[in-house]
Backbone as CSV, one residue per row, in Angstrom:
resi,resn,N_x,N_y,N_z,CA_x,CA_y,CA_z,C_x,C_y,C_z
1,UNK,147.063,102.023,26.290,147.669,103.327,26.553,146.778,104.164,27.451
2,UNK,145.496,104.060,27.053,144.521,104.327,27.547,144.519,104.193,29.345
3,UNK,144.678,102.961,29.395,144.949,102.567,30.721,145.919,102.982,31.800
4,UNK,146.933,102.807,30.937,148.550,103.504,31.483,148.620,104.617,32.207
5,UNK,147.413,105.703,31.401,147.545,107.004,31.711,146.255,107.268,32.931
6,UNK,146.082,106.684,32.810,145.144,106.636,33.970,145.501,106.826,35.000
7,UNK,146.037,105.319,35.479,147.056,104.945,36.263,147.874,105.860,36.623
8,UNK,149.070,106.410,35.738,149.605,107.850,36.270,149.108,108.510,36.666
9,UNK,147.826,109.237,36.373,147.288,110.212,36.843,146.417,110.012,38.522
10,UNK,146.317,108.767,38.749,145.666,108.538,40.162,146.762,108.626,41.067
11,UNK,148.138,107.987,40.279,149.285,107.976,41.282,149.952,109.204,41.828
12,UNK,149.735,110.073,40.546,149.599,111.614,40.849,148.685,112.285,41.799
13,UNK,147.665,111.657,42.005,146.380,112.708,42.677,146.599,112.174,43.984
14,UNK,146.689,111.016,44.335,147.427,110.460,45.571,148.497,110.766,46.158
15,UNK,149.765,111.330,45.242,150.956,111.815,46.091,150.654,113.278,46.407
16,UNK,149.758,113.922,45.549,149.000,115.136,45.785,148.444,115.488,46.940
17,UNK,147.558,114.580,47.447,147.113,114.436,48.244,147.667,113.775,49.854
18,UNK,148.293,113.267,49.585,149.493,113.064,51.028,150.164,114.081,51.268
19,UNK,150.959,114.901,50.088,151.645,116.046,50.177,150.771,117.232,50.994
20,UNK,149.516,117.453,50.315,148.736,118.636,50.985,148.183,118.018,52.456
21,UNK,148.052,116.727,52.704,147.646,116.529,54.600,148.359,116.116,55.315
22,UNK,149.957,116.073,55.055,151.169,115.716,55.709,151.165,116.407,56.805
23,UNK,150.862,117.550,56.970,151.084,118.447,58.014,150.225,118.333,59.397
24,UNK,148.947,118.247,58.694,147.572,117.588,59.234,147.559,116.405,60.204
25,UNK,148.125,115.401,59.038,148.297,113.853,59.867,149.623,113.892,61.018
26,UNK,150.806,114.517,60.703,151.151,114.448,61.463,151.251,115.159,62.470
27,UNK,150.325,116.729,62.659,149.796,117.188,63.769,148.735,116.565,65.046
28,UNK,147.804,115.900,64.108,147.367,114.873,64.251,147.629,113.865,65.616
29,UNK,148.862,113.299,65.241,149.653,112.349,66.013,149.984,113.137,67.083
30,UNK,150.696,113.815,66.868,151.421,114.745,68.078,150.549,114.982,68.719
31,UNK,149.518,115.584,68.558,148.209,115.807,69.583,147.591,114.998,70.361
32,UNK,147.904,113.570,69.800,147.391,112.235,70.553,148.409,112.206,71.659
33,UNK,149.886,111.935,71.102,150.962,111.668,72.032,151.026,112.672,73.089
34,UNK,150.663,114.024,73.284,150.904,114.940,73.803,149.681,115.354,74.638
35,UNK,148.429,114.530,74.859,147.660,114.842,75.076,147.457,114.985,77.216
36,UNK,146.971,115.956,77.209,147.573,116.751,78.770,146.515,116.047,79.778
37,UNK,147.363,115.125,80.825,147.034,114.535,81.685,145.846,114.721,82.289
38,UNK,145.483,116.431,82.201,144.223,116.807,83.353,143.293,116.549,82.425
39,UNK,142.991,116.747,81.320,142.055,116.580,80.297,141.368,115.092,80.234
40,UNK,142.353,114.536,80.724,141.686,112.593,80.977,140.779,112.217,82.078
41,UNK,141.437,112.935,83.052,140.949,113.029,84.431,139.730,113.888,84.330
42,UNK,139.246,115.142,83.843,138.488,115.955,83.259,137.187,114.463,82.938
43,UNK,137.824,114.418,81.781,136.739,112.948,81.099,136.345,112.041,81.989
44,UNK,137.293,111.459,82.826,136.732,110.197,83.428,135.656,110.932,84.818
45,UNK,136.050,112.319,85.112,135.123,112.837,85.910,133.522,113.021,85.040
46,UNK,133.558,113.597,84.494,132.206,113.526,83.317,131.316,111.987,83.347
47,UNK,132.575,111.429,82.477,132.014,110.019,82.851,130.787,109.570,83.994
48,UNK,132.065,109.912,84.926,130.804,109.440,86.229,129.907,109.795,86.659
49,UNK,129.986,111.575,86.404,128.771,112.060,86.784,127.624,112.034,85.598
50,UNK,128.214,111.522,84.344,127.378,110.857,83.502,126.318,109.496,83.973
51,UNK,126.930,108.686,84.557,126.632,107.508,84.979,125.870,107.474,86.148
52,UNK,125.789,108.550,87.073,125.339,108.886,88.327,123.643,109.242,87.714
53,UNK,124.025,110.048,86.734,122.343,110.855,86.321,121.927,109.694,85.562
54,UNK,122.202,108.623,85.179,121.970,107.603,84.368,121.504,106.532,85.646
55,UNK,121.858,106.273,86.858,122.128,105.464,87.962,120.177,105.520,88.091
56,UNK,119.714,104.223,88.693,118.120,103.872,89.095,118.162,104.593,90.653
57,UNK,117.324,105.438,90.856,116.849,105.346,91.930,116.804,104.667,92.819
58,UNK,116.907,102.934,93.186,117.233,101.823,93.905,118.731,101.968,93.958
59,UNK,119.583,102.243,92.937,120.831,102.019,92.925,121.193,103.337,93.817
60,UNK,120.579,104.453,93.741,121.633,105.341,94.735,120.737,105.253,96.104
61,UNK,120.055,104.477,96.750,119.329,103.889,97.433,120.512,103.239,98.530
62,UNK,120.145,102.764,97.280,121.133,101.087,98.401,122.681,101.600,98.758
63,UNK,123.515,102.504,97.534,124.765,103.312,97.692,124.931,104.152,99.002
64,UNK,123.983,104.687,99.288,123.405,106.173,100.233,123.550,105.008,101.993
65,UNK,122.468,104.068,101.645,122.438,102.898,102.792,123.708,102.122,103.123
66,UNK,124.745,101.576,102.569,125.548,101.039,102.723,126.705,102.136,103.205
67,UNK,126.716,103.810,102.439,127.601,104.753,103.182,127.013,104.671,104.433
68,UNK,125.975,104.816,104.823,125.322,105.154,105.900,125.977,104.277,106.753
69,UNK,125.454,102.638,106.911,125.882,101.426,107.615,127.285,101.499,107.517
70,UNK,128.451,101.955,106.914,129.545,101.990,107.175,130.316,102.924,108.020
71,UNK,129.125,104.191,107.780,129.100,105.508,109.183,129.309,105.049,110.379
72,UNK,128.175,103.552,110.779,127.333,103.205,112.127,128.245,102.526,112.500
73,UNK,129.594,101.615,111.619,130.423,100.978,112.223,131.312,101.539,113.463
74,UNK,131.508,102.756,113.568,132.417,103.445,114.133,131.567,104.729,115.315
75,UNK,131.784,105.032,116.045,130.867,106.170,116.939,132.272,107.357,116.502
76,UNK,134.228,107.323,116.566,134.849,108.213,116.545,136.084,107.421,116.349
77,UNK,137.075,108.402,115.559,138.679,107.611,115.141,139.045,107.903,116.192
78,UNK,138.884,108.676,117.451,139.358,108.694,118.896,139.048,107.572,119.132
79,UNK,138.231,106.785,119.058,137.517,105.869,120.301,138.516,104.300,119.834
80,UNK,138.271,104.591,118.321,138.993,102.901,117.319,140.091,102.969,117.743
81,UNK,140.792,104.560,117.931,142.074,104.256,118.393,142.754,103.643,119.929
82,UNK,141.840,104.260,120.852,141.729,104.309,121.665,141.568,103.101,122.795
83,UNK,140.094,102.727,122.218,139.481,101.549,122.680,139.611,99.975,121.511
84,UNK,140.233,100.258,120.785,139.390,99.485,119.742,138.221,98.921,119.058
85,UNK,136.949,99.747,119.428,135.926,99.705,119.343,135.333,99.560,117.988
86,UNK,134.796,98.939,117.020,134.843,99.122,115.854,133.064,97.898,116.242
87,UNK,131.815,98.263,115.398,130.645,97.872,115.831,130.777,96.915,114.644
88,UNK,130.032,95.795,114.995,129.468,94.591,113.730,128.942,94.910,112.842
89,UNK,128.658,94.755,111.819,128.071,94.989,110.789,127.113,94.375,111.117
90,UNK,124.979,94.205,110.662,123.927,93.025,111.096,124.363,92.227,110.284
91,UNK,124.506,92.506,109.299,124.735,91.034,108.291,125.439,89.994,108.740
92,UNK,126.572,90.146,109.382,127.594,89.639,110.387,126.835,88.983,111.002
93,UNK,126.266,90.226,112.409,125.821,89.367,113.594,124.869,88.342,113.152
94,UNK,124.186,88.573,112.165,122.805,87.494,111.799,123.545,85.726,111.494
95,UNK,124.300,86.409,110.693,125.403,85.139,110.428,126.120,83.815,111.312
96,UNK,126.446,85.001,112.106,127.103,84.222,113.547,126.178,83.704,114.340
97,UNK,124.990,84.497,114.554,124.021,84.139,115.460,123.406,83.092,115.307
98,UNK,122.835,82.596,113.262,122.601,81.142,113.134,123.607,80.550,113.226
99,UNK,125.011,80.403,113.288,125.935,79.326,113.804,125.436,78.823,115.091
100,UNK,124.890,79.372,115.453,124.732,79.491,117.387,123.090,78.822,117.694
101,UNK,122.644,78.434,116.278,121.175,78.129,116.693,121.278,76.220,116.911
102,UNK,120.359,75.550,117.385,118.957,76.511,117.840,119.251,76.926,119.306
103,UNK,119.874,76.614,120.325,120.094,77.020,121.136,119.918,78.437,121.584
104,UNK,120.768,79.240,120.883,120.976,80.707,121.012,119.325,81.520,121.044
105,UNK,118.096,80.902,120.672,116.929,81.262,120.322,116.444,80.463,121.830
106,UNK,116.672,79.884,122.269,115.785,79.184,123.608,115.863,80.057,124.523
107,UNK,114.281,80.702,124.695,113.986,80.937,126.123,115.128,80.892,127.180
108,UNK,115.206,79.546,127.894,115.911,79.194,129.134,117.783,79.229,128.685
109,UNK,117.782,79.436,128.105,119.334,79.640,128.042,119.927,80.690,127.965
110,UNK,121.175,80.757,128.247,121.503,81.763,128.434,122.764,82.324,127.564
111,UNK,122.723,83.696,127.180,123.305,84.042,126.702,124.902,85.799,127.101
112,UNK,125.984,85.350,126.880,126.722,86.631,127.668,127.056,86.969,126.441
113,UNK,127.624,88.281,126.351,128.529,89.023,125.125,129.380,90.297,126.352
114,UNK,130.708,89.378,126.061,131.611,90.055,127.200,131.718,91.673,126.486
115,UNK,132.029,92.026,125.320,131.814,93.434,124.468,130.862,93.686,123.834
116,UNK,129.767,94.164,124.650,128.329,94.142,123.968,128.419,95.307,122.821
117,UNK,129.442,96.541,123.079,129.256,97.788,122.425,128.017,98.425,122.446
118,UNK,126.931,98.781,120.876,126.279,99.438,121.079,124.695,98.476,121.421
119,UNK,125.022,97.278,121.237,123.963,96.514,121.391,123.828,95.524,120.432
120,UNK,124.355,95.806,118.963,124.095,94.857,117.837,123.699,93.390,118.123
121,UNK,124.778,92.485,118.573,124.219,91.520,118.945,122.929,91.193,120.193
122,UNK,123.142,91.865,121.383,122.143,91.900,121.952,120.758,91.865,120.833
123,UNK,120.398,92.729,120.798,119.376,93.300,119.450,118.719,91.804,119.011
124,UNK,119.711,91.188,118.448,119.674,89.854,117.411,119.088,89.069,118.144
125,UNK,120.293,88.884,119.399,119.300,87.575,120.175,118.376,87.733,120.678
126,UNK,117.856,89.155,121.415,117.001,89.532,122.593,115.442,89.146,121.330
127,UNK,115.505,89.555,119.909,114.711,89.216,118.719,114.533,87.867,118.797
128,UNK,115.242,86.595,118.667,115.235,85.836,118.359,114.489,84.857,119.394
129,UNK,115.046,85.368,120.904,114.147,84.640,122.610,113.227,85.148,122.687
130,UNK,112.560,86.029,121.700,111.117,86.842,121.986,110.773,86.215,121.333
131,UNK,111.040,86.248,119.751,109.872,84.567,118.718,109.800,83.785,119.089
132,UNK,110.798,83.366,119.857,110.810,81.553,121.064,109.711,81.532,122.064
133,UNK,109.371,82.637,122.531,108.292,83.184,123.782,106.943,82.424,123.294
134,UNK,106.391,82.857,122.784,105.248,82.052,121.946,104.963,80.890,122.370
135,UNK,105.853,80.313,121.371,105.392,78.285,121.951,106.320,78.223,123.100
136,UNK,107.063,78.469,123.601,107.294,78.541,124.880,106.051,78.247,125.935
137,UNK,105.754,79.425,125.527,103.761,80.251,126.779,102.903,78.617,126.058
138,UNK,102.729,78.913,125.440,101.802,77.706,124.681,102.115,76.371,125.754
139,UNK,103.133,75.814,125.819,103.877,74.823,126.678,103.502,74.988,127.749
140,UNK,103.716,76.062,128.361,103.522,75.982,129.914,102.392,76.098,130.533
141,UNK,101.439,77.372,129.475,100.336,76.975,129.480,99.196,75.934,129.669
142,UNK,99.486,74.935,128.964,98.919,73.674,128.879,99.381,72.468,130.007
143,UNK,100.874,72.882,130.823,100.962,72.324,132.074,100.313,72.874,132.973
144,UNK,100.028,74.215,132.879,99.265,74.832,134.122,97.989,74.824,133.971
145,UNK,97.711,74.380,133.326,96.098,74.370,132.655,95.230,75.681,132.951
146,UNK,96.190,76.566,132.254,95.381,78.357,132.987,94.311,78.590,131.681
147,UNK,93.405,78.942,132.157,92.176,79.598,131.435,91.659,81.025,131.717
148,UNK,91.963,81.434,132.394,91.491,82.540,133.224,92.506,83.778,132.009
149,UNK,91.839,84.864,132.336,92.239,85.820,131.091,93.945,85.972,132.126
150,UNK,93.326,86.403,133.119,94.359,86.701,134.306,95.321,85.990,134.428
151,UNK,95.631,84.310,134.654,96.485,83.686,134.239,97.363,83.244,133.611
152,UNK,96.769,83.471,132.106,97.659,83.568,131.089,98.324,84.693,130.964
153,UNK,97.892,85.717,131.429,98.940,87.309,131.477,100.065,86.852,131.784
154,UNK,99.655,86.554,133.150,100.553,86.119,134.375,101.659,84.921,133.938
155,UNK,101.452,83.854,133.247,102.196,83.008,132.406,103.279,83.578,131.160
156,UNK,102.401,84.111,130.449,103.379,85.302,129.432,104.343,86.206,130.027
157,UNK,103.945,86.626,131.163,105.239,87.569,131.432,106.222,87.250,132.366
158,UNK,105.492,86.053,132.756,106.865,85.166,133.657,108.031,84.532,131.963
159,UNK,107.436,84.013,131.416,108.194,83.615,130.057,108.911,84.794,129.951
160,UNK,108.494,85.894,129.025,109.241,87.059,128.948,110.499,87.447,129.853
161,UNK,109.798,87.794,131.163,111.223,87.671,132.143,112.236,86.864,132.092
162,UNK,112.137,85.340,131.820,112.859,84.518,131.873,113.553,84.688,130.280
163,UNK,113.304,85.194,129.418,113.883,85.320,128.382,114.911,86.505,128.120
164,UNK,114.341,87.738,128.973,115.010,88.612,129.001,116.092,89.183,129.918
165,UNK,116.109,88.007,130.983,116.630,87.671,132.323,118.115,86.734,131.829
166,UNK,117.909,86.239,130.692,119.084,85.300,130.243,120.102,85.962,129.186
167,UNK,120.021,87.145,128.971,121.023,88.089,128.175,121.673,89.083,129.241
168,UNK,122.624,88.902,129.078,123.882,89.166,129.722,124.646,90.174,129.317
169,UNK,125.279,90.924,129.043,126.190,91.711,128.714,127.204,92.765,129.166
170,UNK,128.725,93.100,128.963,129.331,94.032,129.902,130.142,94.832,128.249
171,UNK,129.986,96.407,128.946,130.951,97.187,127.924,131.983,98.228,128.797
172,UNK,132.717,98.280,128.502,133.741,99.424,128.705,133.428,101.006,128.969
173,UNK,132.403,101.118,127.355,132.010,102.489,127.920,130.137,102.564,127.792
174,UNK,130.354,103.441,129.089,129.433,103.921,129.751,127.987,104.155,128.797
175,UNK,128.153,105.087,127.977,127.314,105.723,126.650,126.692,104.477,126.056
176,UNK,127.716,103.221,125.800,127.279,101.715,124.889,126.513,101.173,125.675
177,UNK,126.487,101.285,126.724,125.304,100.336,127.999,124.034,100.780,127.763
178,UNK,124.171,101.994,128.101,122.996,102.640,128.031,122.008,102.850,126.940
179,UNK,123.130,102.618,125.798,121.822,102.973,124.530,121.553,101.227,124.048
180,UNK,122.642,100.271,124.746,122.312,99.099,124.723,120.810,98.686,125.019
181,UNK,120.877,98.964,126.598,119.694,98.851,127.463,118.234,99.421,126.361
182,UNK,118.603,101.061,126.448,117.231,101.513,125.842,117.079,100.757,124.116
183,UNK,118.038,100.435,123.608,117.344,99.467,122.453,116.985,98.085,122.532
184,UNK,116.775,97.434,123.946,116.315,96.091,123.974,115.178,96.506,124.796
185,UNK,114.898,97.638,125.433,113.661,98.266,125.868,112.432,98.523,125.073
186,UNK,113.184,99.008,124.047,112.638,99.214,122.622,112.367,98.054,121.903
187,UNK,112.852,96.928,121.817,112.546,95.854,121.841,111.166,94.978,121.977
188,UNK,111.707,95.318,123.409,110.402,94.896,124.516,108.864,95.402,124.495
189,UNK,109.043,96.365,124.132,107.792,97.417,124.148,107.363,97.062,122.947
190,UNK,107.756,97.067,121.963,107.004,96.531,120.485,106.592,95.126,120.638
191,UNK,106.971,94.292,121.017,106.490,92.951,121.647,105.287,92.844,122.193
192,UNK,105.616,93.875,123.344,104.138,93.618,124.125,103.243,94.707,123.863
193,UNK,103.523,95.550,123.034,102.801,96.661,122.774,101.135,96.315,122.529
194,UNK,100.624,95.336,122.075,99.243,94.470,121.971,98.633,93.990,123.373
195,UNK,99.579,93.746,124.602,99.326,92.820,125.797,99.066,93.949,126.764
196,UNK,98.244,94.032,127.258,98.383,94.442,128.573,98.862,93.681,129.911
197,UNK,99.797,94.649,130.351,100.833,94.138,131.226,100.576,94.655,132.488
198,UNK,101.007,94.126,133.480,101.004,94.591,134.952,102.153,95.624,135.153
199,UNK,101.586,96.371,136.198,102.539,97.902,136.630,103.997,97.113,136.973
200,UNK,104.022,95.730,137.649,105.833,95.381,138.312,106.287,94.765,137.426
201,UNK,105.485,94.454,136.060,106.756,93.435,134.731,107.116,94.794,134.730
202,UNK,106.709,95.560,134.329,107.630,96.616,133.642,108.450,97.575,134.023
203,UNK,108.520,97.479,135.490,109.214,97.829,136.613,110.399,96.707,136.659
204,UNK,109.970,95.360,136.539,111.080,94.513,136.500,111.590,94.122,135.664
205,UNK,111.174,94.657,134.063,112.253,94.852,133.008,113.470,95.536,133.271
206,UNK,112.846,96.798,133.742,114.021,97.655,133.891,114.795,97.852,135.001
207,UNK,114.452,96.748,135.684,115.825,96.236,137.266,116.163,95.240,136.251
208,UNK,115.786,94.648,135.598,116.659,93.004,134.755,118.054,93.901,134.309
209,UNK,117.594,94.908,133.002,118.075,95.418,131.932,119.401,96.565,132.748
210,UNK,118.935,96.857,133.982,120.287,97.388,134.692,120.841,96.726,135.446
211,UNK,120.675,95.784,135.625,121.866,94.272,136.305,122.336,93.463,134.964
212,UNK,121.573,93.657,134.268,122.387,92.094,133.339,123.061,93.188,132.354
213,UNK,122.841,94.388,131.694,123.448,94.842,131.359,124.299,96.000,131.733
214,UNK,125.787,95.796,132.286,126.784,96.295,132.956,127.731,97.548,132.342
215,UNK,128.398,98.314,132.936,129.814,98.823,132.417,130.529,98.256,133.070
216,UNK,131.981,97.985,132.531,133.097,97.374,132.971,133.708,96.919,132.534
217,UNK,134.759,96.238,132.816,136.242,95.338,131.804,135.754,93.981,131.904
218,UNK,135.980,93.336,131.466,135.467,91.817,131.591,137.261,91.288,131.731
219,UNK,138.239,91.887,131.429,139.760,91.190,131.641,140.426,91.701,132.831
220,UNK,139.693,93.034,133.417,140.188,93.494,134.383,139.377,93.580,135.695
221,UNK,138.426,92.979,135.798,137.624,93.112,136.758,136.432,92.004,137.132
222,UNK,136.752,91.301,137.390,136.227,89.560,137.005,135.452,89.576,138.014
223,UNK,135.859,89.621,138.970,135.315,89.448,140.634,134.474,90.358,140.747
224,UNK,134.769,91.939,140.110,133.723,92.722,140.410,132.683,92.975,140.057
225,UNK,132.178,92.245,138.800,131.365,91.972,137.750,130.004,91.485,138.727
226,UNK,129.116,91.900,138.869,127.754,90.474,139.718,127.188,90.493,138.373
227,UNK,126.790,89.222,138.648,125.106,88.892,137.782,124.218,88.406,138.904
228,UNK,122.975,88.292,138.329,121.724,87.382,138.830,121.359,86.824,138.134
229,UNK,121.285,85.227,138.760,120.673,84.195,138.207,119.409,84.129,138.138
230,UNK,118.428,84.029,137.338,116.820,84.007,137.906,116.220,82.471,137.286
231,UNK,116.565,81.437,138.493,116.136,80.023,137.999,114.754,79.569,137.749
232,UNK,113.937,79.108,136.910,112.343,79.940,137.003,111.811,78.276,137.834
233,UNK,110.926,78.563,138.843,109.886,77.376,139.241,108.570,77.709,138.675
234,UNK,108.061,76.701,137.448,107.199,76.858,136.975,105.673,76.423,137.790
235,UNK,105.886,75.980,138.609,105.263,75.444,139.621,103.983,76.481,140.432
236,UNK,104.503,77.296,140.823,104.151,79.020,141.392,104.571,80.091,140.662
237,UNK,105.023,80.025,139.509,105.445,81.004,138.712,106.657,82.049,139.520
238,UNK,107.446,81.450,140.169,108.612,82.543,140.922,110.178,82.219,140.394
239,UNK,110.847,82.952,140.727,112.249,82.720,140.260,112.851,82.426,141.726
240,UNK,113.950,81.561,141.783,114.825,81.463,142.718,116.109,82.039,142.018
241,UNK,116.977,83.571,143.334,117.761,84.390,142.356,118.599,83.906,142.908
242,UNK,119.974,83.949,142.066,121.238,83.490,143.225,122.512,84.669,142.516
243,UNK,123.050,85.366,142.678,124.576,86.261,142.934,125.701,85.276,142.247
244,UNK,126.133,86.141,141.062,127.509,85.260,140.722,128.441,86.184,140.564
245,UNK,129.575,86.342,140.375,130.756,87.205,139.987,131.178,86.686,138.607
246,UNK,131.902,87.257,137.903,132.027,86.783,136.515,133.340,85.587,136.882
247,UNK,134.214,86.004,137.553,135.419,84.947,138.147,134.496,83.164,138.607
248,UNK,133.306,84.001,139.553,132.980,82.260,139.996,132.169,81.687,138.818
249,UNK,131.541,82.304,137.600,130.973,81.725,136.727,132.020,81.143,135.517
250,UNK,133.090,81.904,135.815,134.419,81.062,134.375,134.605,79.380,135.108
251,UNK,134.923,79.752,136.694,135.621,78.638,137.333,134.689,77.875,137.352
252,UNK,133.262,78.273,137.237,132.067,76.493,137.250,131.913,76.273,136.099
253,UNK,132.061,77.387,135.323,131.604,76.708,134.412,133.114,75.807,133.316
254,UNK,134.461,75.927,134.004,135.586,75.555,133.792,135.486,74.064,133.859
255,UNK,134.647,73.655,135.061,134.198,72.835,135.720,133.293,71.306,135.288
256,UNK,132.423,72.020,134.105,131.387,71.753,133.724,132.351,70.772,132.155
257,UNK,132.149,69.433,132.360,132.807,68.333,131.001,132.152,67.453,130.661
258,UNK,132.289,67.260,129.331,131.108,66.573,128.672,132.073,64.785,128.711
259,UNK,131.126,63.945,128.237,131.834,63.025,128.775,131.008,61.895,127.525
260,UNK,131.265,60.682,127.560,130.764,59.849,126.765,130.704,58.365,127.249
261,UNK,129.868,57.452,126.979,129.636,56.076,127.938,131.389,55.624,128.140
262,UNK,131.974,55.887,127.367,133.401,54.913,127.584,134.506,55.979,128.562
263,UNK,134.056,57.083,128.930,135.270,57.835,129.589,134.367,58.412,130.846
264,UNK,132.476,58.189,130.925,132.221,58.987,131.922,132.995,58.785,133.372
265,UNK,132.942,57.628,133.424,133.731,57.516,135.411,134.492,57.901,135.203
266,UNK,135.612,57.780,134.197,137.139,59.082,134.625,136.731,60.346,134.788
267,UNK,136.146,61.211,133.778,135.506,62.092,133.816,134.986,62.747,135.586
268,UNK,134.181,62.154,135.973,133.254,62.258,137.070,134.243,62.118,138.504
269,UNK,135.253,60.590,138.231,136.251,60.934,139.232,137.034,61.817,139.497
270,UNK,137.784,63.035,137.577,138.352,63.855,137.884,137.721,64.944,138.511
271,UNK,136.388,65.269,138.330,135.379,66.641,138.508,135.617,66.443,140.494
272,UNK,135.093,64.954,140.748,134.891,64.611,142.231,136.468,65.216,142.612
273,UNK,137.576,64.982,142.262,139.046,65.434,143.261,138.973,66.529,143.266
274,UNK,138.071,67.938,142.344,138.500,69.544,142.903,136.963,69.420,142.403
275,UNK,136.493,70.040,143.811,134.666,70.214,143.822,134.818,71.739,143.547
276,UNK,133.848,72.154,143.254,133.404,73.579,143.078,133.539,74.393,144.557
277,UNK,133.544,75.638,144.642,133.956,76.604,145.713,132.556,77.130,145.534
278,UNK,131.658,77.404,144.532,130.609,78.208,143.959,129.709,77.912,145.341
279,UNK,129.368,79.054,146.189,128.203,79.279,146.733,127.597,80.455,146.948
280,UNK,126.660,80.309,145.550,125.773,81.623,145.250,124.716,81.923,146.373
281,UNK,124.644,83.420,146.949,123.301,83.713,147.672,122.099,83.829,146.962
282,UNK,121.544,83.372,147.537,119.647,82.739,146.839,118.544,83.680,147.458
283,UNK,117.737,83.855,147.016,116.437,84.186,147.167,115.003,84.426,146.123
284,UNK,114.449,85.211,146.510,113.122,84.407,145.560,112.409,85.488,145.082
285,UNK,112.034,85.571,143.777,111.365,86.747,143.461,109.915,86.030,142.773
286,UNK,108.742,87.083,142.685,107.527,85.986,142.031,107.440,87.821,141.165
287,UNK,106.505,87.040,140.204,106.205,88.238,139.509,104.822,88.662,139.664
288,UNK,104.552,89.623,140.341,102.956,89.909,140.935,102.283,91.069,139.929
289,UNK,101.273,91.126,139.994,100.088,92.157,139.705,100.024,93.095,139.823
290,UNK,99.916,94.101,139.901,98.979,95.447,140.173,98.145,95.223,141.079
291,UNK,98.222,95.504,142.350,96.774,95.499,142.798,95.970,96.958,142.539
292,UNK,94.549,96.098,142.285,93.340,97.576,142.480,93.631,98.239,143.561
């Protein structure tokens, strides 16, 4: 009996008790269901600026750097629209540029970028034919058997020329050439910043760096385009220069087919029925001294 009444009496204190927080619980609810859109948005703003004051120093680092580099893609929404101009990302160019190795890194070869823009790629390679410079000089060195302090100058900056003589480039606008140029200048100068150089390399950097790097259309203006060739004779240390147009360098080099022991004579007979038209004007540049 004892028990019984117990029992009643909890079942009592329990309906007691639902009765007095009915109002409660189900205010409760309603307040969940009803709860006002801006107040979430409110929170998830908190949130973040929770997470921001919580964020490492490296982390808003690298955040700050990557807004930045996504700034540099673009110079103006006039221009993207305009021109379609939109700049590489480095990560990119670095990417592409080892597709392109080892070649793309040799001294003697040569390299064009028909839309140079602000320079990015330039930058990459003009970096990459300057670490090549080195054992390059080392090489030629040891054919010329130079010892003389004077000689080896003179060896190093014929290399250099010839490295910086093989980047090529044409842009559209005017402003991209120019800050092209002065950042492979910039380049240059940290390179040799240790060497002492003669008064005409550095005079003939900057005749290279305003011929090889152009304004212009590369789809609309083919013929009007010149380059200079600078073929190096290691012999006397001089260049033999020769004049191309961008038109006669597509058509030789249109020209130019690789071939294999079982197809070369077809090959060679087709090249022999349409000979080349290409006759570049030549002449000769040496790279001289300072005189006292």
């Amino acid at each position: 009996m004892a028990r019984a009444e117990n029992a009643e009496d909890k079942t009592k204190d329990n309906k007691k008790y639902l009765a007095s927080n009915k109002g409660s619980l189900g205010g409760g609810l309603i307040e969940q269901k009803s709860l006002n859109p801006k107040k979430s948005k409110i929170s998830t703003k908190n949130l973040k600026e929770s997470s921001k004051r919580k964020m490492s120093p490296t982390s808003k680092t690298a955040i700050k750097n990557n807004q930045k580099q996504k700034e540099n893609l673009i110079k103006s929404k006039k221009r993207v629209k305009k021109f379609g101009e939109v700049f590489t990302p480095e990560f990119i160019v670095k990417q592409m540029c080892d597709l392109c190795e080892p070649t793309i890194s040799q001294v003697d070869k040569k390299v064009f970028e028909p839309t140079c823009g602000n320079g990015n790629f330039l930058v990459e390679i003009l970096n990459r034919k300057l670490n090549s410079v080195p054992d390059f000089y080392t090489k030629i060195k040891k054919q010329k058997n130079a010892r003389s302090k004077k000689a080896q100058v003179e060896i190093y900056e014929f290399c250099l020329i010839l490295a910086i003589s093989n980047v090529y480039a044409v842009d559209i606008q005017e402003d991209n050439v120019e800050e092209s140029r002065e950042r492979l200048k910039e380049i240059i100068y940290k390179h040799i910043k240790n060497i002492k150089n003669s008064f005409f390399f550095l005079e003939t950097i900057d005749k290279i760096l305003s011929n090889n790097i152009i304004v212009g259309n590369t789809l609309t203006q083919k013929n009007e385009l010149k380059f200079f060739d600078l073929k190096p004779n290691f012999e006397d240390l001089t260049f033999e220069i020769s004049e191309h147009s961008l038109q006669d360098i597509e058509k030789a080099y249109s020209k130019i087919k690789s071939a294999n022991l079982e197809n070369l004579t077809d090959v060679m007979s087709q090249m022999r029925a349409s000979p080349s038209k290409l006759t570049p004007k030549k002449t000769r540049l040496k790279v001289a001294n300072k005189k006292d």
